[in-house]
C-alpha positions, 0 to 999 in steps of 0.5 A: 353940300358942305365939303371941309378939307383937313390938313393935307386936304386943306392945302390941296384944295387951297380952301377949308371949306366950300359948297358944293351944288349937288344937281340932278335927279339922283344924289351922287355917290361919295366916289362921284363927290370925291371925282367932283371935287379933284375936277373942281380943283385940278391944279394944287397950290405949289408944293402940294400934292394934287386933291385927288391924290390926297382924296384917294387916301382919306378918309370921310365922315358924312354928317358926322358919321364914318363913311368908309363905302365909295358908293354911299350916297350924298345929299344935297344938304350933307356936310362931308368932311375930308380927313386925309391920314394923319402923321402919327396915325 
């Protein structure tokens, strides 16, 4: 899976995008993907808030499309975008 952080997301994972290896017999939730994702990236660069933090605030779009349910699934293949709120809105 493709997971590409925006903004504030960017700058707490350190990175715009990475793959992700999605294993097992069952595809993850969006909840669990987004538990993956702050265990990949515990420490933020200095002076930015922790990926967790910033992931329980955002919103997603999976393959393009607004994914607002936690318990949507997430396949192997899926591009997954981070859009953390942004000012203004």
């Amino acid at each position: 899976m493709l997971v590409r952080y925006f903004a504030a997301a960017r700058a707490a994972a350190g990175t715009d995008s990475e793959t992700v290896p999605l294993d097992g017999p069952a595809a993850p939730t969006r909840r669990e993907v987004e538990c993956l994702l702050a265990a990949r990236h515990p420490q933020p660069p200095s002076g930015q808030p922790p990926l967790a933090q910033v992931l329980a605030r955002s919103s997603f779009l999976l393959d393009g499309v607004a994914c607002p349910d936690p318990r949507t699934p997430i396949g192997p293949d899926a591009v997954l975008d981070v859009l953390p709120p942004f000012s203004g809105g």
